[in-house]
C-alpha positions in Angstrom: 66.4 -161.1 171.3 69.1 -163.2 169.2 67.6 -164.1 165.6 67.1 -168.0 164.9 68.5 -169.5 162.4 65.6 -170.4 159.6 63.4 -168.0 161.5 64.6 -164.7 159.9 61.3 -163.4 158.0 59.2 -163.0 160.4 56.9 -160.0 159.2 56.2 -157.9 156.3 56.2 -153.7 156.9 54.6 -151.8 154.6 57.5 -149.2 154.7 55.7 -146.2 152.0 52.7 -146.1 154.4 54.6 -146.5 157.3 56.9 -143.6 157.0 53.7 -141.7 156.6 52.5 -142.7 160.0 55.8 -142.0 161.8 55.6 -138.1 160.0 52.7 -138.2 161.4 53.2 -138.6 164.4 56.1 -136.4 164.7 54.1 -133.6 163.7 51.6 -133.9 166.3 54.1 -134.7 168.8 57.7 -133.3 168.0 59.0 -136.8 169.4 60.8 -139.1 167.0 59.3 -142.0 166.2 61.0 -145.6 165.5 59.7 -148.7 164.1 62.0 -151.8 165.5 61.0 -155.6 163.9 60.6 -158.3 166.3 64.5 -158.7 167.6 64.9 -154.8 168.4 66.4 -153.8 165.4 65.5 -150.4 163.3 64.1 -150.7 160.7 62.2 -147.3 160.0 62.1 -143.6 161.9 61.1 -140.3 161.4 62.9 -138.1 161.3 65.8 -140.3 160.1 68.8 -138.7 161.6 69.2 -139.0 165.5 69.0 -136.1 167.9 72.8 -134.7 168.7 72.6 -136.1 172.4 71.8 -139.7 170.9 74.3 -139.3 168.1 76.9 -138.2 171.0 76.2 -141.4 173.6 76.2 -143.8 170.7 80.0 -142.5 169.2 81.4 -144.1 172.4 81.8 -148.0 172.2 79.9 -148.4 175.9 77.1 -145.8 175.0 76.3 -147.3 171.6 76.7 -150.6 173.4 74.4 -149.3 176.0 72.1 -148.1 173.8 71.5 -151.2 172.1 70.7 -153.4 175.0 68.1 -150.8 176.4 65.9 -151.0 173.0 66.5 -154.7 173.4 65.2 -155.0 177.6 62.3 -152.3 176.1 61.0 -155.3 173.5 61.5 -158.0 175.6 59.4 -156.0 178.5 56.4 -154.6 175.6 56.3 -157.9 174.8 55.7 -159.4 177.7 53.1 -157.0 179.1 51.3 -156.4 175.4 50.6 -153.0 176.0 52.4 -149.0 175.9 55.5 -148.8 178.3 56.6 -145.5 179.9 60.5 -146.3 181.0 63.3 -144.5 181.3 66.4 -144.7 179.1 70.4 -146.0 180.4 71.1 -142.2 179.5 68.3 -140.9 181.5 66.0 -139.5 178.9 62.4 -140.3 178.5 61.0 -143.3 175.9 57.7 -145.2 175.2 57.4 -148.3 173.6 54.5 -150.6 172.1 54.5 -153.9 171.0 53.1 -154.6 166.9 51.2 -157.4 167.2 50.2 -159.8 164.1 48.2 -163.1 164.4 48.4 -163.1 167.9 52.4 -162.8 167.5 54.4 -160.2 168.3 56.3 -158.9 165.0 57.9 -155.1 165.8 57.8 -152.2 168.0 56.6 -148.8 167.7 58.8 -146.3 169.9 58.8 -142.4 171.2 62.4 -141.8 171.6 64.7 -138.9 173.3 62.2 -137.5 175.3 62.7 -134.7 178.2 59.5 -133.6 180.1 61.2 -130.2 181.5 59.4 -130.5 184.9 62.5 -129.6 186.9 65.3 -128.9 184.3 68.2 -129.1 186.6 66.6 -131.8 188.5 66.5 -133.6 185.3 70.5 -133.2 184.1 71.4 -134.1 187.1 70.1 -137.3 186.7 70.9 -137.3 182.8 74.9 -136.4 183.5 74.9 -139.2 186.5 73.7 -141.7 183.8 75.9 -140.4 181.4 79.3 -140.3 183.6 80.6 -143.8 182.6 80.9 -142.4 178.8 83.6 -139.9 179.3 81.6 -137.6 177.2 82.8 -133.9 178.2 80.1 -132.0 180.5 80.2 -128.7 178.3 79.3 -131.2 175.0 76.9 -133.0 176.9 74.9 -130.2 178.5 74.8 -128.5 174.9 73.2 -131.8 173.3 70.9 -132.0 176.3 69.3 -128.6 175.5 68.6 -128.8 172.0 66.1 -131.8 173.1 62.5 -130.6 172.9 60.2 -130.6 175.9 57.6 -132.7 176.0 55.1 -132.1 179.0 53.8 -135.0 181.0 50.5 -134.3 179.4 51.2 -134.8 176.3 53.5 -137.8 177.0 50.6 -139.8 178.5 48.9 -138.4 175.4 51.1 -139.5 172.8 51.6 -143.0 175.1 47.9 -144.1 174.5 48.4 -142.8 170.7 51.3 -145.1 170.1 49.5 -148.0 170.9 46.4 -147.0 169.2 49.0 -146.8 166.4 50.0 -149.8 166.8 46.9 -152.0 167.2 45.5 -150.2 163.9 48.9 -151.0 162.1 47.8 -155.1 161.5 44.1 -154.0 160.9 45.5 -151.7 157.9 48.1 -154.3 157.2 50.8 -152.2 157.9 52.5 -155.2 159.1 51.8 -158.6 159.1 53.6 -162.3 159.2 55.6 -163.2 156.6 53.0 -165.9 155.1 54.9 -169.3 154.9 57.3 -168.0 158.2 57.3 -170.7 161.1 55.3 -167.6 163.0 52.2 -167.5 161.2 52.0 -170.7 160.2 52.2 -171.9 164.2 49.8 -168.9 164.7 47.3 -170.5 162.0 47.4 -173.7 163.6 46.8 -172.3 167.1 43.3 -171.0 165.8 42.5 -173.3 163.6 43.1 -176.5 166.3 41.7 -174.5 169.2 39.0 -176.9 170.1 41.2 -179.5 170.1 44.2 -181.3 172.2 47.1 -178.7 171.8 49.7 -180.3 174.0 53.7 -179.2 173.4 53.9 -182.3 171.8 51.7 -182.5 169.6 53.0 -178.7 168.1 56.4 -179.8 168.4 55.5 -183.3 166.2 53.8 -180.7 163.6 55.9 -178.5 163.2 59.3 -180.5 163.2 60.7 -178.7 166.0 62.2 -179.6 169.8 60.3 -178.4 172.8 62.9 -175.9 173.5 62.7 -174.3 169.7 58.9 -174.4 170.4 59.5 -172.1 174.0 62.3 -169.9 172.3 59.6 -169.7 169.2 57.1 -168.7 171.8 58.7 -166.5 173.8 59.5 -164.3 170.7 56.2 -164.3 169.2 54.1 -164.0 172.5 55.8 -162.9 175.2 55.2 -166.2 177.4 55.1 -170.2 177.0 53.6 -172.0 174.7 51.0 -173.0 177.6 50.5 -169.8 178.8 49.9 -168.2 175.5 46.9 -170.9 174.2 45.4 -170.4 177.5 45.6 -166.9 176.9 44.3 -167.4 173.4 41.1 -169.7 174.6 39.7 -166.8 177.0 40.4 -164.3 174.8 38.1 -165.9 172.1 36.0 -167.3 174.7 35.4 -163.5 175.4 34.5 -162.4 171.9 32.0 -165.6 171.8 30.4 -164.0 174.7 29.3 -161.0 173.5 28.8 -162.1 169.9 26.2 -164.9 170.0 24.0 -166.8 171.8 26.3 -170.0 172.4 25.8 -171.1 176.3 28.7 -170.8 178.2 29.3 -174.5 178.8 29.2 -174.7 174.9 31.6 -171.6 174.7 33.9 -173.2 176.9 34.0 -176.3 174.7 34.2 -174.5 171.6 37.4 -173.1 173.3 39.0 -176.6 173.8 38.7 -176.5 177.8 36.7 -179.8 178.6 36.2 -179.1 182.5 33.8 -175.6 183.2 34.9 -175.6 186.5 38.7 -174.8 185.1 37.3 -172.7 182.3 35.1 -170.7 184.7 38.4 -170.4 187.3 40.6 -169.2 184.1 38.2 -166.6 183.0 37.8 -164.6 186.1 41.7 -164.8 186.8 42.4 -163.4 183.9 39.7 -160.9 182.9 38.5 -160.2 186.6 35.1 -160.9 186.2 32.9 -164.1 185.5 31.7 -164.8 182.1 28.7 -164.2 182.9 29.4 -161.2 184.1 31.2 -160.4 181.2 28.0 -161.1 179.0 26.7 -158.8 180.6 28.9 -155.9 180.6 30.1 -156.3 177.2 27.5 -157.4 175.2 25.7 -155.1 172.8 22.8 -155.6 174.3 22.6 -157.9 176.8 19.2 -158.2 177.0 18.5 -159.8 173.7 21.1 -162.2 174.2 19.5 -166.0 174.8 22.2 -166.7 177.5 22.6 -163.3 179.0 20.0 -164.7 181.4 19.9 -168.1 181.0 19.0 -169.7 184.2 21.2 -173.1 184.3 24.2 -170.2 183.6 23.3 -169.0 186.4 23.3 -172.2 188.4 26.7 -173.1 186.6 28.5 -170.5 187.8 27.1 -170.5 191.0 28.4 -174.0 191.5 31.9 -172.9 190.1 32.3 -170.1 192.1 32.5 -172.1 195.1 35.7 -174.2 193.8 39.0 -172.8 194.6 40.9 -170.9 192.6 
């Protein structure tokens, strides 16, 4: 997650409020809690100081080494999936991570850190000293820094897991965090929504924007997680989605709205990547379905009968 040049301010923490949350959470919890910006680096934690064990693995050159390029495989991966990871650390601890996410781009990472669940406790070192063995770190100073950890029950892990990414959905809706304003990233975000009903080809982005096509994937794949391709397609069903079960637009005219000129394709990307027709959808999501001009709508119907028989 190497920084670009000219592409350095990428969001704006609001660090008072933040540090708030991560006390928070702590509290609740007894797990540490980091805030990492977009390229993995922290930025804000509570409580500041590491745990002993961390502070141990990170004094040797390979541990701290080690260390660095798990928080930086944990971004990449949050950001790829968009949703709360449950992994295990290079030193065989416990962490869960969730991506921040601001105008549609990712912008930092919320993460529970040094965590033992204290299942099977000597099932557990074992796996934490065979980890740790390429450190040199003695067994005696090791073991010592291992049990000061807290316990965290599974329980409460998957717990505090769909916490953290409650946490960090609400941070952009309390502007906790948001894009730098003029940055590259939320002006290309702007763009995205403003333009989606129109021709939004790599070229055309890269011609407005002043960039090469491989800036615009490395610009991309930082902010999203995936191509530029990928991503507007993404983008299209996702408000395609919220048009559903906020109006009464027919779907043909939701699919145009959406920039997608062929409902055959529309219908096809839909159910691949929300599992279910639009139609469907309507009618599962909706507030009330009933009262909704198109939840029923009879040449809907016939539309997606005919596009449910074209291959996928």
């Amino acid at each position: 997650m190497k920084r670009k040049e000219g592409w350095l301010l990428l969001a704006v923490f609001e660090t008072t409020e933040l540090q708030v949350l991560l006390r928070d959470f702590y509290e609740l919890t007894g797990i540490r809690t980091v805030v990492f910006d977009a390229w993995g680096e922290d930025i804000l934690s509570y409580p500041q100081e590491r745990p002993e064990f961390c502070r141990l693995i990170r004094s040797t050159p390979a541990g701290s080494e080690a260390c660095r390029s798990c928080d930086r495989n944990a971004c990449r991966m949050a950001c790829r999936q968009m949703e709360a990871i449950v992994y295990p650390c290079h030193a065989g601890l416990i962490e869960v991570i969730a991506p921040i996410r601001a105008g549609g781009a990712t912008v930092g990472y919320l993460l529970l850190s040094h965590i033992v669940q204290g299942a099977d406790e000597e099932a557990e070192w074992e796996q934490v000293k065979k980890c740790c063995a390429p450190y040199g770190i003695p067994e005696t100073l090791l073991h010592s820094a291992y049990t000061g950890l807290t316990r965290t029950p599974y329980r409460i892990l998957q717990s505090a897991a769909d916490l953290l990414m409650l946490a960090a959905n609400a941070m952009y809706q309390a502007r906790l965090a948001r894009l730098a304003p003029d940055s590259i990233q939320a002006r290309l975000s702007r763009f995205l929504e403003q333009h989606l009903h129109e021709d939004l080809s790599g070229e055309r982005i890269c011609r407005e924007f002043g960039i090469s096509r491989t800036s615009l994937y490395h610009l991309s794949k930082e902010m999203f997680g995936c191509g530029i391709s990928d991503y507007i397609s993404r983008l299209r069903i996702q408000t395609a989605a919220s048009l559903l079960t906020s109006g009464s637009l027919t779907n043909a005219e939701i699919c145009r709205r959406v920039g997608i000129r062929d409902y055959n394709y529309f219908f096809r990307l839909f159910r691949r990547q929300m599992g279910m027709t639009p139609r469907e959808y309507r009618r599962k999501y909706a507030s009330d379905a009933r009262s909704l001009p198109g939840a029923s709508d009879d040449s809907t119907a016939v539309e997606e009968m005919k596009s449910s028989h074209a291959p996928v």
